[in-house]
FIBAPA-685272 format. One record per residue: residue number from 1; x, y, z negated of N, C-alpha, C in turn. Coordinates in steps of 0.001 Angstrom, whole numbers, plus 524288, in hexadecimal, padded with zeros to 5 digits. Each point is the difference from the previous one (the first is absolute). Example, Ala and Ser with C-alpha at 12.3 -4.5 7.8 and 13.67 -1.06 7.14 Angstrom:
2
   num    n.c1    n.c2    n.c3   ca.c1   ca.c2   ca.c3    c.c1    c.c2    c.c3
     1   83386   7E9C6   7E188   7FC86   804A6   80000   80384   804B0   80000
     2   7FEA2   8041A   802D0   80334   804A6   7FFC4   7FCFE   80442   7FD26
//
This chain:
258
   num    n.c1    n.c2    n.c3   ca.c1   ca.c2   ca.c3    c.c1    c.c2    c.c3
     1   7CEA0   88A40   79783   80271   7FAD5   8001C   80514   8004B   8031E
     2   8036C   7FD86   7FD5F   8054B   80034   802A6   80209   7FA1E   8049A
     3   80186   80438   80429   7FEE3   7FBF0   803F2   80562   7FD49   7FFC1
     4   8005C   7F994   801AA   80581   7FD8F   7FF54   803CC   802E3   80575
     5   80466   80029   7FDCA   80369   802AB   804D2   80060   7FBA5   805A9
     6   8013C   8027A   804B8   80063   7FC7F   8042B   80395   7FB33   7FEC2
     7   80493   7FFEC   7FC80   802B0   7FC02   7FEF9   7FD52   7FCFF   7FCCC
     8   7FBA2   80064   7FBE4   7FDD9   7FDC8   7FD41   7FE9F   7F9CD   80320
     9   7FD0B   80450   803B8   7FD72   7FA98   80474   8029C   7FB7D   8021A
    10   8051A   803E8   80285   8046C   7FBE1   8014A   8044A   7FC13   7FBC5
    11   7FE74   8028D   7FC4C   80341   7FBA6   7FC0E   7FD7A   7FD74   7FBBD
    12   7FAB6   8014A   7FE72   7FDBF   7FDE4   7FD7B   7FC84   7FAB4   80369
    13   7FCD0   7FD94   7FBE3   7FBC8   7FCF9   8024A   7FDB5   8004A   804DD
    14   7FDCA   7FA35   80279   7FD3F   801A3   8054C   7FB27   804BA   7FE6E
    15   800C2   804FB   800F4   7FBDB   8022C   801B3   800D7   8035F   80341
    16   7F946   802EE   80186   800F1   80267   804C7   80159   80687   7FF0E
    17   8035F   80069   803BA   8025B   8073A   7FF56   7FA1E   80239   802FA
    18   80099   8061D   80009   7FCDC   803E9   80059   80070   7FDF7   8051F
    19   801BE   7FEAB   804CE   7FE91   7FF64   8040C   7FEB6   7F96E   80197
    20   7FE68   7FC9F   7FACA   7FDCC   7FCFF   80324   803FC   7FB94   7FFC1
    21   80509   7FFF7   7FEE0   804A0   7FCFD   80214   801ED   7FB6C   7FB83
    22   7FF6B   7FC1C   7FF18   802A1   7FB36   7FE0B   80625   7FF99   80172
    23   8039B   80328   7FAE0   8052F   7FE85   80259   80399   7FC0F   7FDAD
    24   7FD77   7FDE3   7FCEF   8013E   7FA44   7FF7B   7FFEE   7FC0B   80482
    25   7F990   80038   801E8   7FE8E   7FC5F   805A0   803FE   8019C   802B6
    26   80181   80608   80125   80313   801EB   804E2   8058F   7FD3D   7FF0B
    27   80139   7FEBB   7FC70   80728   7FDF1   7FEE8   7FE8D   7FB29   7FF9A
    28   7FC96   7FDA3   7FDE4   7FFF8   7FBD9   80147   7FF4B   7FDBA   806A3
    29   7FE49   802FD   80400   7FF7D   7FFBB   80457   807C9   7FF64   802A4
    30   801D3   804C3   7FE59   8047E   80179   7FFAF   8034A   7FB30   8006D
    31   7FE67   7FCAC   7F9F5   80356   7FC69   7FE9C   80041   7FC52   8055E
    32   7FA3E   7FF09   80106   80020   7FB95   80542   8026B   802D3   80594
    33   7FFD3   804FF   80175   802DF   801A4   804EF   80652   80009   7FED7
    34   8009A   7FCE5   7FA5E   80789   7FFD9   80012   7FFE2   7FAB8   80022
    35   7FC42   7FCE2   800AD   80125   7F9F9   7FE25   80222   7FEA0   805D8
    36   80202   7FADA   80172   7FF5B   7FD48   804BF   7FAA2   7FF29   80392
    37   802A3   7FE6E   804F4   7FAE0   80143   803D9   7FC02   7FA0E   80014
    38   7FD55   80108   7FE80   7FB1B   7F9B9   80135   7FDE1   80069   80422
    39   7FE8E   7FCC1   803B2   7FC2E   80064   80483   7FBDC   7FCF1   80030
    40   7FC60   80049   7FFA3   7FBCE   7FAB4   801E8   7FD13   800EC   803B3
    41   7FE2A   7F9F3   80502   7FDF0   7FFE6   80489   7FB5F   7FD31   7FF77
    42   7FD35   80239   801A9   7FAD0   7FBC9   8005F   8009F   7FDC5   80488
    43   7FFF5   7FAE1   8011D   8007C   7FE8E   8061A   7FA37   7FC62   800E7
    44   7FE1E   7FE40   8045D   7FBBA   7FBEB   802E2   7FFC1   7FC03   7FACE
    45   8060D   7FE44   7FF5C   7FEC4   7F94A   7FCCE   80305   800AA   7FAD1
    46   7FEB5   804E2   7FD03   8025B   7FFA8   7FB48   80353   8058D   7FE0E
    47   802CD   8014C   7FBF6   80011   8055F   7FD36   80718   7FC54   7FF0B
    48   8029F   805F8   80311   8076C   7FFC9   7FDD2   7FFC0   80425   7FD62
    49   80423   7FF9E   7FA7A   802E3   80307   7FD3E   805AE   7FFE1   8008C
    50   80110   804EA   7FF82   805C8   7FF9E   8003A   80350   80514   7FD43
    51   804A1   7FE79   7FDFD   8027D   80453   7FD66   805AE   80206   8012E
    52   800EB   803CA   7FE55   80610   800FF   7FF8C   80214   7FE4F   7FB23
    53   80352   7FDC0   7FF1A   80299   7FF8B   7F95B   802FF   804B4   7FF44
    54   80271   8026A   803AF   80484   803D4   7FF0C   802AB   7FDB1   7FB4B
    55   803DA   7FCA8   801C7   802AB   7FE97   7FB71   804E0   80460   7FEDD
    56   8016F   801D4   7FD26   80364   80551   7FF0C   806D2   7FD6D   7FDFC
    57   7FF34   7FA52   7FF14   805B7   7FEFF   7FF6F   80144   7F9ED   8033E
    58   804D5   7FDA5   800FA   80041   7FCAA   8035E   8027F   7FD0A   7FBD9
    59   7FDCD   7FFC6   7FAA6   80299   7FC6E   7FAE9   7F9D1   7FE9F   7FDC0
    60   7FAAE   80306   80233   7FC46   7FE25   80112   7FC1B   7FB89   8017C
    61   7FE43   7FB39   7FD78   7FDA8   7FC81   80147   7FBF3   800E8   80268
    62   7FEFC   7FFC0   8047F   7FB95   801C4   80356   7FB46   7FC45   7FE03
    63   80059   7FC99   7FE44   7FC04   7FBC5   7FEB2   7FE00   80443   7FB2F
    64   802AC   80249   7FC23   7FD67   80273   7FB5F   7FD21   8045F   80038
    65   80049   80203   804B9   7FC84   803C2   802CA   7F94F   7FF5C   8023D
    66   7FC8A   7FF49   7FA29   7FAB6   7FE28   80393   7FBB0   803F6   80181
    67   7FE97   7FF6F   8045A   7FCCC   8050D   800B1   7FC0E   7FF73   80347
    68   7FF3F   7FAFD   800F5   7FAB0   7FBB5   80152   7FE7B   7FD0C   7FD44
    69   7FAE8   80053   7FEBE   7FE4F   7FB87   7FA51   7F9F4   7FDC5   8020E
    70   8006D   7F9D1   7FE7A   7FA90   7FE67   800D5   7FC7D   7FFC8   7FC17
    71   7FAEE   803DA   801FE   7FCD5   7FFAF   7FB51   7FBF9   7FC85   7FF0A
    72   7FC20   7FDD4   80382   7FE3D   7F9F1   800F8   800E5   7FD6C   803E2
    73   7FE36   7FCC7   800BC   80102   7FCF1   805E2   80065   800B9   803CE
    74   7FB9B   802C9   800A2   7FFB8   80428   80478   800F9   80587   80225
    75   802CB   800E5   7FAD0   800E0   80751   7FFCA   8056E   800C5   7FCD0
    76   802F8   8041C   802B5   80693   800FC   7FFED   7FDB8   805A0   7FF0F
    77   805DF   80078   7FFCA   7FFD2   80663   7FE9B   805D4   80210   80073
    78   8024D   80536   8017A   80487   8011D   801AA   7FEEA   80618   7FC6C
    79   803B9   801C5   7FD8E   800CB   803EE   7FCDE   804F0   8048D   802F5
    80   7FF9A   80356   7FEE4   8038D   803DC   7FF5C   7FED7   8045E   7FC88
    81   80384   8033D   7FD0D   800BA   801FE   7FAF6   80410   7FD2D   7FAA1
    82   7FDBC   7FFCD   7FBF2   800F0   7FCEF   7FCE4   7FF0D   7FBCF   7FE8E
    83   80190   7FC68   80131   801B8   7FCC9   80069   7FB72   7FC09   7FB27
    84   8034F   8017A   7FA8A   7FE4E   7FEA3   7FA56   7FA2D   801BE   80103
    85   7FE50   803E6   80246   7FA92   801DD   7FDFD   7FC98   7FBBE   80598
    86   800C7   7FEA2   80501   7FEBF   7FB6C   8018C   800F8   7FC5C   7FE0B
    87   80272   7FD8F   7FC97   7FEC9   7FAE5   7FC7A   7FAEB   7FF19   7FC9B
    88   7FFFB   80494   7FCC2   7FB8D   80078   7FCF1   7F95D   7FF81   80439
    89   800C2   803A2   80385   7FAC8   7FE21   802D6   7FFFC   7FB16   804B5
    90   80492   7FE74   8006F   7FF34   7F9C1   80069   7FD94   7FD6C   7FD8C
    91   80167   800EC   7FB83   7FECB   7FBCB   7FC35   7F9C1   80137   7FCC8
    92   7FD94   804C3   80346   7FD3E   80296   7FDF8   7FB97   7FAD8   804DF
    93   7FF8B   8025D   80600   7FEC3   7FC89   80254   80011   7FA55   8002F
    94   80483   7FE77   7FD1F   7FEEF   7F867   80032   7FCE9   801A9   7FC2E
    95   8005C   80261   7FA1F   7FBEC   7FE2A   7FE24   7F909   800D7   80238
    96   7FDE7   80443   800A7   7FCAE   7FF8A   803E6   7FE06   7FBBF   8032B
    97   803D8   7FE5F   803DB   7FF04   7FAD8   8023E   7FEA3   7FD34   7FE1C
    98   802A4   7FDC3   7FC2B   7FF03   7FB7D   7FE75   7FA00   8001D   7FBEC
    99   7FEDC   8058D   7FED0   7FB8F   7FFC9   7FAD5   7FA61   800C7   804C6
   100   8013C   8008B   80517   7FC9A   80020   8055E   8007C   7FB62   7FF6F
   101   80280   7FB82   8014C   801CD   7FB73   7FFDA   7FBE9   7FCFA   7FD16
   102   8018D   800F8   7FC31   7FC5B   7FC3C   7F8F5   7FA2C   801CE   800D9
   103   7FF95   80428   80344   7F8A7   80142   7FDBC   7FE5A   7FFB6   80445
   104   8020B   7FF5C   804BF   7FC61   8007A   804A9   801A6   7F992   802FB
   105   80509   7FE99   7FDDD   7FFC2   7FB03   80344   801F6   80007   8058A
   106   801E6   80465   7FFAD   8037F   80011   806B0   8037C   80528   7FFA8
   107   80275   8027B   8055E   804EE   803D4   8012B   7FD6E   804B2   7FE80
   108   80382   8016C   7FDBA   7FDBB   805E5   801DE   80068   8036C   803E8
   109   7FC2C   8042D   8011C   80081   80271   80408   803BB   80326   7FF5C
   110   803DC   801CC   80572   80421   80357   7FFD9   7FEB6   805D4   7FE20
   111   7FC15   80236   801D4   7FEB4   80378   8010A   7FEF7   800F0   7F90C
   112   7FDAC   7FD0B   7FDDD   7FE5E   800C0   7FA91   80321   7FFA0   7FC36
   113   804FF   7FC9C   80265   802C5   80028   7FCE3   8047D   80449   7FF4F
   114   80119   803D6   8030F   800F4   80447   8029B   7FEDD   803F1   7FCA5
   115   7F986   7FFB2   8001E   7FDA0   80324   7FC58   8002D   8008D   7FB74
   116   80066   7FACF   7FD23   800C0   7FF87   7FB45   8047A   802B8   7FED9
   117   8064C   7FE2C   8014C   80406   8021A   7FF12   8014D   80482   7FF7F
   118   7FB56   8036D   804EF   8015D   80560   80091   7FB69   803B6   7FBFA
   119   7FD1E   7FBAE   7FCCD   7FC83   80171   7FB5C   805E7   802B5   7FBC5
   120   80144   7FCA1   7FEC1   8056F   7FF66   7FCF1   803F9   80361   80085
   121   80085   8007E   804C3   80479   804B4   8016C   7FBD6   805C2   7FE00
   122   7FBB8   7FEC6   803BC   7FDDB   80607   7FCF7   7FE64   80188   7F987
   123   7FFD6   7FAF8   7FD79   7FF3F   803A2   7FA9B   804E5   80110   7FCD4
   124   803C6   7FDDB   80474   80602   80251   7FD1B   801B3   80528   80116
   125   7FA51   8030E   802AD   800D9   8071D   8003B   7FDE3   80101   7FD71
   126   7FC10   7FDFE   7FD55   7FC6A   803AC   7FBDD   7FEAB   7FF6E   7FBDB
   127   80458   7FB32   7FEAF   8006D   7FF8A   7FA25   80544   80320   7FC8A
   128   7FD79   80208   7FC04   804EA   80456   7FBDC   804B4   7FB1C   7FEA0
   129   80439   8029C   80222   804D4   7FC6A   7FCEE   8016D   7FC36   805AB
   130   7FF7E   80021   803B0   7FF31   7FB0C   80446   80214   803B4   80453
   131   803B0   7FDAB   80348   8023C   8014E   804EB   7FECE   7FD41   80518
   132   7FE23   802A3   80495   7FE89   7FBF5   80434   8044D   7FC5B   801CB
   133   7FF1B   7FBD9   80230   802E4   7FD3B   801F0   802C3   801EF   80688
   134   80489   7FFD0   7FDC2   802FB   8017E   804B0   8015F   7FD0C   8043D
   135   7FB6E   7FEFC   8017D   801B6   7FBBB   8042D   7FB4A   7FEBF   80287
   136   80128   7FE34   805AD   7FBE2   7FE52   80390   7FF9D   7FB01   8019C
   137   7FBFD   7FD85   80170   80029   7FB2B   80190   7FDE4   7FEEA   80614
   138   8023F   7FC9B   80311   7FD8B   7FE28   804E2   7FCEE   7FA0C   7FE7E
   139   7FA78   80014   7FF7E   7FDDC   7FB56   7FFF1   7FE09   7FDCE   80409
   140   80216   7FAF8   801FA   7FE01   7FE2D   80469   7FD34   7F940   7FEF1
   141   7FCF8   7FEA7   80266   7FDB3   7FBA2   7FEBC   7FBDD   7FE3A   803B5
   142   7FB8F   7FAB9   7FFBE   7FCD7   7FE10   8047D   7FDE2   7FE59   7FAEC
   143   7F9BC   8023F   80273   7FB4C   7FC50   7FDA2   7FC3A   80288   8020D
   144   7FBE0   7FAF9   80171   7FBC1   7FDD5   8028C   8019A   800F4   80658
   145   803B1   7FE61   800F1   80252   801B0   80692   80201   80428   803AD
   146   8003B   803C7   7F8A5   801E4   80413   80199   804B2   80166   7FEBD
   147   801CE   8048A   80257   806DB   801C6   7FEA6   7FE9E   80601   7FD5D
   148   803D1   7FE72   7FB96   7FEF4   80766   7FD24   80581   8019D   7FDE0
   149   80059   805B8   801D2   805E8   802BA   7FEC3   7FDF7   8033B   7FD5C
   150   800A0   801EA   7FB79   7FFA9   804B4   7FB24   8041A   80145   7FE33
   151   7FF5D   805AB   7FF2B   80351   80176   7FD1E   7FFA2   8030D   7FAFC
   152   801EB   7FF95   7FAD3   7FD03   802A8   7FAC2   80550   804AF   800EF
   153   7FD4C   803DD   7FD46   80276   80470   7FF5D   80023   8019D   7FB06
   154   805FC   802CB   7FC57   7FF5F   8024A   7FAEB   7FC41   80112   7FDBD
   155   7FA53   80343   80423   7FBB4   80106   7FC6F   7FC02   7FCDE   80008
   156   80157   7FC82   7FF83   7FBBD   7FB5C   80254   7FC01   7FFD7   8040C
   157   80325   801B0   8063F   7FC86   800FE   80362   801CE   7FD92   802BD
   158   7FB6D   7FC5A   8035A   80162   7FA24   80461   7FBF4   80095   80501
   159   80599   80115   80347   7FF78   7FFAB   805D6   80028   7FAB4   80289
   160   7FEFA   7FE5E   802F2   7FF35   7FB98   80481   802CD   8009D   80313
   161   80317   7FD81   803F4   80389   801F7   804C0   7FEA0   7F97C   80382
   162   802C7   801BD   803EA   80020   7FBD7   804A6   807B3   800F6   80053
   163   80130   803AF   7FD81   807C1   7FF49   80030   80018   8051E   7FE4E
   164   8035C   8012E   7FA6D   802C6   80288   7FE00   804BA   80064   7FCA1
   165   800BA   80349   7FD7C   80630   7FF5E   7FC47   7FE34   80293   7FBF6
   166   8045F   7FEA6   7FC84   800B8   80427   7FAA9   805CF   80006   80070
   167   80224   803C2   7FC28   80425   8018F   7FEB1   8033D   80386   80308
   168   80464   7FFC5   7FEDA   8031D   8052C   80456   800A0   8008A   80598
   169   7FEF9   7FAEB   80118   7FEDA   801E4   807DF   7FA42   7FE35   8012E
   170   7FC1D   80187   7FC2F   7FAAB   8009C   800F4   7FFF7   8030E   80544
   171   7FFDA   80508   80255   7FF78   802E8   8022C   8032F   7FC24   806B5
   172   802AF   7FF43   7FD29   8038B   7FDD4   80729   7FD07   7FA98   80037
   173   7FE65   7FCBB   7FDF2   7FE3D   7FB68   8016A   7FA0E   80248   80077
   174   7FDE3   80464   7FE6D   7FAF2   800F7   80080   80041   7FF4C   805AB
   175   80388   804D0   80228   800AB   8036A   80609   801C9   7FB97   804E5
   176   801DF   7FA99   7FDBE   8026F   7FD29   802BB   7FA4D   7F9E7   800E1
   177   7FCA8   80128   7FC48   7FBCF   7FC55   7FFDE   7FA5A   8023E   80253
   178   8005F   8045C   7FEA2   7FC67   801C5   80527   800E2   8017D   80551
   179   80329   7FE7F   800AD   8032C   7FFF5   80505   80001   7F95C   80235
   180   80026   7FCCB   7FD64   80147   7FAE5   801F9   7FD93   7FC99   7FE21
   181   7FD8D   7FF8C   7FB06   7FA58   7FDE9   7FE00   7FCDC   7FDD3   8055A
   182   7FECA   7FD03   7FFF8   7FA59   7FE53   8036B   7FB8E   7FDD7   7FC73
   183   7FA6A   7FFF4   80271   7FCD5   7FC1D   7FD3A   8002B   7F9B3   803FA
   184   801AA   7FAF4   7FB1D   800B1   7FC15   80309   803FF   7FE81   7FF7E
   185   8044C   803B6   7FDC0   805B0   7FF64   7FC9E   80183   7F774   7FE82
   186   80347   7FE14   803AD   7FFEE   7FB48   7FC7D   80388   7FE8A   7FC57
   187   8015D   7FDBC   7FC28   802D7   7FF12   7FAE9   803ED   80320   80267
   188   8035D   7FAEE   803BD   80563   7FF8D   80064   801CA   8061B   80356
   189   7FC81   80198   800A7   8016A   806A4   802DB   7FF90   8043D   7FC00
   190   7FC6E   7FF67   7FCAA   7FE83   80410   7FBE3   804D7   7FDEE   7FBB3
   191   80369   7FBE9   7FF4F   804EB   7FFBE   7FD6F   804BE   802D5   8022D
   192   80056   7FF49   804F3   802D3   80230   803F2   7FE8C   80664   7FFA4
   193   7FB09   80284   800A8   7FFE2   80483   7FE8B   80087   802AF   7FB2D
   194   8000D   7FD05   7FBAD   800A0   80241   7FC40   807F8   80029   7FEB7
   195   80178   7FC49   801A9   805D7   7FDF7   7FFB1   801B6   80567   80325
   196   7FE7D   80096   8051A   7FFDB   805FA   802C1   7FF82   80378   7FD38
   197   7FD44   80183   7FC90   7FE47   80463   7FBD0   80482   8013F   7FD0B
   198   80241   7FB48   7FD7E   803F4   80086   7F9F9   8033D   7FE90   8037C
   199   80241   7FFBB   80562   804DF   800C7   80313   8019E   805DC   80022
   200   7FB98   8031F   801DF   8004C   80573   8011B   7FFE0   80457   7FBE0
   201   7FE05   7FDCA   7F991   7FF38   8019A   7FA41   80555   80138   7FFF1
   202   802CF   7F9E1   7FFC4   8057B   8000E   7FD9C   8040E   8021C   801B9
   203   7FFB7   800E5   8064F   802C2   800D1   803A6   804A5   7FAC1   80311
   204   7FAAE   7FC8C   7FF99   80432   7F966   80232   80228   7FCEB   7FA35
   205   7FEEC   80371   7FB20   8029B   7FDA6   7FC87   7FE55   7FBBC   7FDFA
   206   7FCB6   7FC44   8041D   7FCDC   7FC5C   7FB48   803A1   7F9FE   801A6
   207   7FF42   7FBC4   7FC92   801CB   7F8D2   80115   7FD67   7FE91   7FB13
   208   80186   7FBCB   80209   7FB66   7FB33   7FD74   80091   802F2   7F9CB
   209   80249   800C0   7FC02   800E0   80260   7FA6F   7FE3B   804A6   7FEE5
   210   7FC7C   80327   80518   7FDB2   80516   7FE28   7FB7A   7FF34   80067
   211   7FE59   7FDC6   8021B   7FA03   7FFD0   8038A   7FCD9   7FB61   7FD01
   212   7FAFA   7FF05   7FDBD   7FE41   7FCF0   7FDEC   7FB15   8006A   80461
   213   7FE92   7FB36   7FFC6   7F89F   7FFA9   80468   7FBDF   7FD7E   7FD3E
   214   7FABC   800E5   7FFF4   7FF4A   7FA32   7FC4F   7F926   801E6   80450
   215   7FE27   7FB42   8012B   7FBC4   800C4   8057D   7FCD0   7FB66   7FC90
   216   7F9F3   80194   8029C   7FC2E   7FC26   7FE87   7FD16   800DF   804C2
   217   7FF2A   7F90C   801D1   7FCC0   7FFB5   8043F   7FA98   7FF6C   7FFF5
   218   7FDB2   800D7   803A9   7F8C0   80071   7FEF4   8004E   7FA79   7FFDF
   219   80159   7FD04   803F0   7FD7B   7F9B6   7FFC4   800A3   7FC85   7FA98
   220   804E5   8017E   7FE59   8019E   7FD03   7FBCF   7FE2C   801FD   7F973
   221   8002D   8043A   8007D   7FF7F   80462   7FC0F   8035E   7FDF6   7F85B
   222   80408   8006F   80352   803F0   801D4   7FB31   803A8   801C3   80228
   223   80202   80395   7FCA0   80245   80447   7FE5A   80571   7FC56   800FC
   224   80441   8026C   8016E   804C5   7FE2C   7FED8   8050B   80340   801BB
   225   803BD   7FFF3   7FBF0   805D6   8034A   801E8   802D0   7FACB   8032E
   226   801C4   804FC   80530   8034C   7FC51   802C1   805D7   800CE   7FEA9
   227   802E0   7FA67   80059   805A4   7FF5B   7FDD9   80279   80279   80472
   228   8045C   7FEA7   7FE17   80597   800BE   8035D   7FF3C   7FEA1   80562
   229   7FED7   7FB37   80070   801F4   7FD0A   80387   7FB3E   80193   804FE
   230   7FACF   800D1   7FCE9   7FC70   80260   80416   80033   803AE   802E3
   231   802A7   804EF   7FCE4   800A0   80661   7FFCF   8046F   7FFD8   80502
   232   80493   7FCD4   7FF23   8044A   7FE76   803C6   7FE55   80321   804C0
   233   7FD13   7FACD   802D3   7FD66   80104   8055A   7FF27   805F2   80211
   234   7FD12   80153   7FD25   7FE08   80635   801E7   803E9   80312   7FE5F
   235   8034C   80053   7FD76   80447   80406   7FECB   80399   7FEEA   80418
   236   7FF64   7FBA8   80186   8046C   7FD5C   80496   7FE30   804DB   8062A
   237   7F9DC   7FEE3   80039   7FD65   800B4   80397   800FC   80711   801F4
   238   7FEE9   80210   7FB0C   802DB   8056E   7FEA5   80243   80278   800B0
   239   804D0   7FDC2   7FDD6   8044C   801ED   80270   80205   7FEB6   80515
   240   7FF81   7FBA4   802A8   8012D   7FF44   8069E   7FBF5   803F5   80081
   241   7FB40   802F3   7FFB5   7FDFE   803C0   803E4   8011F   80410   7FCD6
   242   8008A   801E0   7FCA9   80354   8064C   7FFCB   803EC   800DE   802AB
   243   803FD   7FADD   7FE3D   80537   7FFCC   80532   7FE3A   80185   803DB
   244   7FAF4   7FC9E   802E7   800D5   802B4   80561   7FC5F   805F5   80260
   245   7FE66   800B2   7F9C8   7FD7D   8069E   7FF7B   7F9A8   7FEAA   80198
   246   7FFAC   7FBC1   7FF83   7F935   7FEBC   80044   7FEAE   80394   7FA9C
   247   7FB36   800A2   80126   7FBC8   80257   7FBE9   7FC37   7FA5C   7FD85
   248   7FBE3   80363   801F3   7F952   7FCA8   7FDD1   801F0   7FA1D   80245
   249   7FE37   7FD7A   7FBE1   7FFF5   7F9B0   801FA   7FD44   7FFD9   80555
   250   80062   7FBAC   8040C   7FD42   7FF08   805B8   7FBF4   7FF71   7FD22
   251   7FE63   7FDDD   7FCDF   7FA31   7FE21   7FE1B   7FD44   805C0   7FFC4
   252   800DF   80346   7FE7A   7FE67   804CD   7FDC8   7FF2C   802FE   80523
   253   803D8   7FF07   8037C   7FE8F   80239   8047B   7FB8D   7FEA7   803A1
   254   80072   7F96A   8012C   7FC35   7FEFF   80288   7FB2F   80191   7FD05
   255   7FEEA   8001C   7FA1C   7FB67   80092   7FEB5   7FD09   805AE   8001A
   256   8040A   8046B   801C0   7FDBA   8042E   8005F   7FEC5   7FE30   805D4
   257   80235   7FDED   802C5   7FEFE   800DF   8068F   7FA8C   7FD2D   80155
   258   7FD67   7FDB3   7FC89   7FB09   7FD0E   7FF40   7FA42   8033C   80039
//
């Protein structure tokens, strides 16, 4: 029997080479370590998302740049990768929701709904003719009094976090959140730390037209992107302490000193 050549593997269909390796999944991974940086925080009273737009021209409508989307009431989601291929499992999750919705008579759970999506992402490796989706998602959301951060991966594999990233300064917001992370994190500090994160991504390059946030609180439990006029404040807050070469928000500090 004639064996397919090593390029076979890599350019044909998802399958697996002689050692085991999915290099479809692997570029599709690829695709998301070139996308922009996402961060999400789990804090005490509720789950922040937040993004980079990297807008690449200044003839650019920053508004046409979306890369936070609400998928029910209670559950957002922040992408990096492609862009187009997070639309489709948006829209993959509202529907979900809502068919949780019609048969059970209430929210769905985050966690399940998570699952579902990342059902979806995985049979787009192992079906003939079908390419994985290049792209990752940060799902954050509250239900039954709880706060949940997930994240789906190209091969349809979903981690849990208390604060992580995707995209190209995954690695520096990793190194900069286990460092300054606390448990007990509250909203308005875990915005502030994440705003810290995609300060140090960009290198200072962020204002109100790069940066999108969109936070859901435990008490209230919906989901919502914050505007302009909210975002203001803390970008304000920001930049007066880089100016004066502050780091970790005071909040972040006192809460390690606890």
């Amino acid at each position: 029997m004639q064996m397919m050549p090593q390029m076979g593997y890599d350019r044909a269909i998802t399958v697996f080479s002689p050692d085991g390796r999915l290099f479809q999944v692997e570029y599709a991974r690829e695709a998301v370590k070139r996308g922009t940086t996402a961060v999400g925080i789990k804090a005490q009273d509720g789950v922040v998302l937040l993004v980079d737009k990297r807008l690449t021209s200044r003839l650019l409508e920053g508004g046409s740049v979306e890369k936070i989307f609400q998928i029910d009431e209670h559950i957002g989601a922040a992408t990096s990768g492609l862009v187009a291929d997070a639309r489709i499992l948006i829209d993959r999750g509202r529907v979900e929701a809502q068919i949780n919705k019609i048969i059970y008579d209430e929210p769905i759970d985050v966690q399940t709904l998570a699952k579902k999506i990342c059902d979806f992402k995985q049979a787009y490796t192992q079906i003939g003719g079908l390419r994985p989706f290049g792209t990752a998602l940060l799902i954050g959301g509250v239900y039954n009094g709880n706060n949940y951060l997930l994240e789906t991966d190209p091969s349809g594999a979903l981690l849990e976090y208390k604060a992580t990233a995707i995209g190209s300064g995954r690695s520096i917001v990793t190194e900069m959140f286990e460092e300054k992370y606390y448990e007990g994190i509250s909203l308005e500090d875990a915005i502030m730390l994440g705003l810290d994160a995609l300060y140090k991504v960009t290198e200072g390059r962020i204002d109100i037209t790069t940066v999108d946030a969109g936070l859901v609180e435990l008490e209230k439990r919906k989901f919502r992107i914050l505007s302009a006029e909210e975002l203001a404040p803390y970008l304000k807050q920001l930049k007066k302490r880089n100016e004066k070469g502050e780091g970790a928000s005071e909040g972040g500090k006192r809460g390690r000193e606890k």
